[in-house]
C-alpha positions, -999 to 999 in steps of 0.1 A, spaced: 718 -243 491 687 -249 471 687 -284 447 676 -298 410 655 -329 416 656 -340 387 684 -365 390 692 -356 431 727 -336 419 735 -308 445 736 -276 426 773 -276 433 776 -306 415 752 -297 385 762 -261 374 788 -270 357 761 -290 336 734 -263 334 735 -261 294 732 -298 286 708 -301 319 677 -288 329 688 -251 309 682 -265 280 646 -278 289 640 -244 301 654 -228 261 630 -255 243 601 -244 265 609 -208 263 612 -211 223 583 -231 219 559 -206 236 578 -177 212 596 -160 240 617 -136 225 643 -129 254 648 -155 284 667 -136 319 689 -156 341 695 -136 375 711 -140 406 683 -145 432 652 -148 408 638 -173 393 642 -174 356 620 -150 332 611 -148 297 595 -124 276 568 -141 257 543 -120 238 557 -87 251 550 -99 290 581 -109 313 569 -145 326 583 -165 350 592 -201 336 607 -218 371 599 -217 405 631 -222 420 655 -185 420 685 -193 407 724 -186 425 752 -164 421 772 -197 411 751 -212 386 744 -178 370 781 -176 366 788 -210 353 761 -206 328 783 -173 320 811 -194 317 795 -220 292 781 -192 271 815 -179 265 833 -188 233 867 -179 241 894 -194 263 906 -159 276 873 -141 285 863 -169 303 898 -168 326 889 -133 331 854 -138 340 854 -125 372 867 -93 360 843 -86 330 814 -59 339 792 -61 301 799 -88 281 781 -98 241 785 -131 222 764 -155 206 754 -182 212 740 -219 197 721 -251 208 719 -274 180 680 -281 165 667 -250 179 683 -221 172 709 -192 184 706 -165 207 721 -133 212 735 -131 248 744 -102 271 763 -107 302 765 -84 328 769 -73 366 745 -66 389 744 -55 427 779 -77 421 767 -104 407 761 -118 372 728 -117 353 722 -131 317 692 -119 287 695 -140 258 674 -128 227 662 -156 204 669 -158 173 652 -182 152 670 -208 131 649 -198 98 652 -170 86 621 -146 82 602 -133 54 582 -109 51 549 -128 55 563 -144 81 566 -110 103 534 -98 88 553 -66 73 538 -45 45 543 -55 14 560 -24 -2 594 -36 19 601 -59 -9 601 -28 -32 624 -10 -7 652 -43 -4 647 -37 -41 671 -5 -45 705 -8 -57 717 15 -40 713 45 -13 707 41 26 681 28 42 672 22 80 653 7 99 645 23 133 629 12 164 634 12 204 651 -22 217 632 -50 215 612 -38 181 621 -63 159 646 -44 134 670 -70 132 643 -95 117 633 -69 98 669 -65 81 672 -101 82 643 -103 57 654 -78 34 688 -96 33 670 -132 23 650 -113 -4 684 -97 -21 703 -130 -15 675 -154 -29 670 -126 -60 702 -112 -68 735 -122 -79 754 -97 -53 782 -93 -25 764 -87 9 786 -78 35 774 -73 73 791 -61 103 771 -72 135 775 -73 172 769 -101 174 765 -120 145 725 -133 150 708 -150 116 730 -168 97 727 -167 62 733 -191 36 748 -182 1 716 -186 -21 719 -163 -56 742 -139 -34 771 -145 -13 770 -133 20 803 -124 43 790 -120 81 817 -105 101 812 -103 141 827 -70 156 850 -84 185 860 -115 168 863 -106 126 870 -69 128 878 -49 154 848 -19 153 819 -11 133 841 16 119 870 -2 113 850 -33 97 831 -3 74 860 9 60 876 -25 49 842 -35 36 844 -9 12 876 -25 -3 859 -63 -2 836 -54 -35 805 -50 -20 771 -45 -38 751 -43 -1 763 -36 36 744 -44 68 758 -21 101 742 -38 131 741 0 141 751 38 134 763 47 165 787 75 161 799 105 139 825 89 124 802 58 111 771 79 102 799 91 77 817 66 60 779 49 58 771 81 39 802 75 16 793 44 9 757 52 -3 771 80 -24 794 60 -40 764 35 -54 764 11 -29 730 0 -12 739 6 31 711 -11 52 712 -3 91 693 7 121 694 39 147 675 35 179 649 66 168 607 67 173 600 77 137 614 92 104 621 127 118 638 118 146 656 99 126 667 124 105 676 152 131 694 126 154 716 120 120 722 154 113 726 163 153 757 139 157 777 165 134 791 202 146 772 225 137 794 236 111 788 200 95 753 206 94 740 222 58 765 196 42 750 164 64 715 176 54 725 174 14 741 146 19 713 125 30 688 148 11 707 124 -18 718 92 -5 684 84 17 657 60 1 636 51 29 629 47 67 614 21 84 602 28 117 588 -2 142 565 -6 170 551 -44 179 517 -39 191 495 -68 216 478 -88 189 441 -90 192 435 -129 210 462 -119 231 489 -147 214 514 -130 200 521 -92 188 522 -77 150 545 -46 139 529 -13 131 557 2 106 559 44 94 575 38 64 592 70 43 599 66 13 623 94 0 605 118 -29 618 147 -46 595 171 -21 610 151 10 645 156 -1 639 195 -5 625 190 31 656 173 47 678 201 33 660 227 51 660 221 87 630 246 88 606 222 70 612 186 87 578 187 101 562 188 70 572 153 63 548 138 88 516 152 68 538 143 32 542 103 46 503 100 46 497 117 13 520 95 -4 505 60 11 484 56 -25 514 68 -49 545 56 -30 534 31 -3 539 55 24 524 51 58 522 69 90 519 47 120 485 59 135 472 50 89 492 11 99 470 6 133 442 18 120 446 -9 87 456 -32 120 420 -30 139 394 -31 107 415 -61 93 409 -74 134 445 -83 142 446 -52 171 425 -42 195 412 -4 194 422 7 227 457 -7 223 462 8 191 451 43 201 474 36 234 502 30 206 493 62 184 515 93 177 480 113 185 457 91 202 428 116 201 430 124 167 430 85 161 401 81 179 384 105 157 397 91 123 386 57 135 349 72 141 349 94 110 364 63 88 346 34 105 360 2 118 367 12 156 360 -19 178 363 -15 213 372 -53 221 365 -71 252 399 -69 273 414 -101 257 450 -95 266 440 -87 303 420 -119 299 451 -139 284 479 -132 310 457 -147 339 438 -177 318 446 -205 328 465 -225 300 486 -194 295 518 -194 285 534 -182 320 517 -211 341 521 -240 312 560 -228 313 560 -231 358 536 -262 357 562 -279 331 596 -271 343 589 -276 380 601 -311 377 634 -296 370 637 -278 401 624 -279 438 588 -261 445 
């Protein structure tokens, strides 16, 4: 059974003191270098996702026990952690005082236990801070209506509401509710004040805690996520009856968004889900984080729709959704539109993205490449990100070279 050298404790002795050990030397490390996810796993050594890249951080793998008593610790009730060994997928949060909290999954493996923590930072963002255009503040603006934010995992929508929640709660006197699994930044009653209820542990469901919020005198609600029929719904209610509903849906861009929406209703649901959002929709934020240009960190490329009277008409005829793609573009000067391939192109010529990465990230990447040559401003780069994971000094051998001490080579 492998060791921790640092203070000559088997690891049969020392797992039960992984969090307030050598863990949390590997958390401070991990949040220093802006990892955004850290993976504990039975058999490997410990990972974390720093500038989009899964790094090692250790040397040593870890074992089926200590994976499982750093389960245990992460825990925060009694009863799950008696049933431990019975438990398959398992979310909580999680704290370690002075640096932040973390949003942890638990879950089973070839039989054994593995751990991902996400990071979340104990400030909350702005939208500086996450380098996000400008017309967001306009959109956390509205009093009511839906908005979402959309995204695949890992594309920073959560920050993203986050933000928009500190701007209403530092500007307006209001009642924010938000239902999230798990709860992840915690907000402080500034001008607002803001009730955060964790699904599991405050209400039972997302649907459950939706419907009560709508008794609790609510001027804005957060949903972590629209996952079903039933809340797409009663989210839809709410906007229609003048409150403003913020949440996310795990969708590429604004018209996928849309027919994903529509396509969780029957078919004879359809024409009336199509008016409904036709009306209550304001905007959609879609996210991609893109490689940054020196290869230290990444930026978000956002399509942002803003809802106009010609849009509407388009979302109540399933025939014209299409046409919203070209009507996002034409309404960047007027509305604060964008399209994603008009954000990466802003993204090279300001020299925050590379040009090959950005047409890699484009809807049409040949059709970039041509804007870019017709509209100036394409620059090739000089491979910095290759350059960047192999350096040395990079974050993935600073992290190994720093934590060895911790464990045995």
């Amino acid at each position: 059974m492998p060791t921790l050298k640092r203070d000559g404790l088997s690891s049969s002795k020392r797992v039960s003191l992984l969090p307030v050990g050598p863990m949390v030397e590997i958390f401070k490390a991990a949040v220093q270098r802006g990892a955004s996810d850290i993976h504990f796993k039975s058999g490997d050594v410990v990972r974390a996702r720093i500038h989009g890249a899964l790094v090692p951080l250790t040397q040593q793998r870890l074992n089926g026990e200590q994976v499982k008593q750093l389960a245990m610790k992460l825990m925060p009730h009694d009863e799950d952690r008696a049933r431990i060994d019975h438990i398959l997928d398992y979310d909580c949060s999680w704290g370690l005082p002075g640096l932040g909290r973390f949003r942890v999954n638990i879950l089973r493996q070839r039989s054994s236990f593995m751990i991902v923590m996400r990071v979340i930072p104990i400030e909350i963002p702005n939208f500086e801070d996450l380098r996000l255009p400008p017309v967001l503040r306009e959109i956390a603006d509205y009093e009511r209506g839906l908005i979402l934010v959309t995204g695949v995992t890992g594309s920073g929508k959560s920050s993203t509401m986050a933000a928009m929640i500190n701007h209403i709660n530092a500007t307006k006197p209001m009642h924010i509710v938000t239902l999230e699994n798990p709860v992840e930044f915690l907000h402080r009653d500034q001008r607002s004040s803001i009730t955060q209820r964790d699904i599991g542990t405050d209400t039972e469901t997302f649907m459950m805690g939706l419907r009560a919020s709508l008794r609790q005198d609510p001027d804005v609600i957060l949903i972590g996520e629209m996952r079903d029929k039933e809340t797409v719904d009663t989210a839809l209610k709410a906007a229609e009856t003048g409150h403003l509903v913020i949440s996310t849906v795990h969708t590429k861009n604004a018209v996928q968004t849309l027919s994903r929406l529509i396509a969780v209703f029957d078919p004879n649901e359809q024409e009336m889900i199509r008016i409904r959002l036709a009306e209550s929709m304001q905007a959609v934020i879609s996210q991609r984080l893109v490689p940054t240009k020196d290869g230290m960190g990444r930026v978000p490329a956002c399509e942002i729709m803003r809802v106009t009277g010609t849009i509407r008409d388009c979302i109540r005829d399933q025939d014209r959704l299409d046409e919203i793609f070209d009507l996002i573009e034409e309404g960047r000067s007027q509305y604060g539109s964008q399209s994603f391939d008009q954000h990466l192109m802003d993204l090279v010529k300001s020299d925050q993205v590379d040009f090959k990465v950005a047409k890699a990230a484009a809807n049409n990447p040949t059709d970039f490449d041509l804007k870019m040559n017709t509209f100036g401003g394409r620059d090739t780069g000089s491979g910095v990100m290759a350059e960047a994971e192999t350096a040395p000094g990079s974050p993935s051998q600073d992290l190994a070279g720093e934590l060895t001490e911790f464990y045995g080579s």
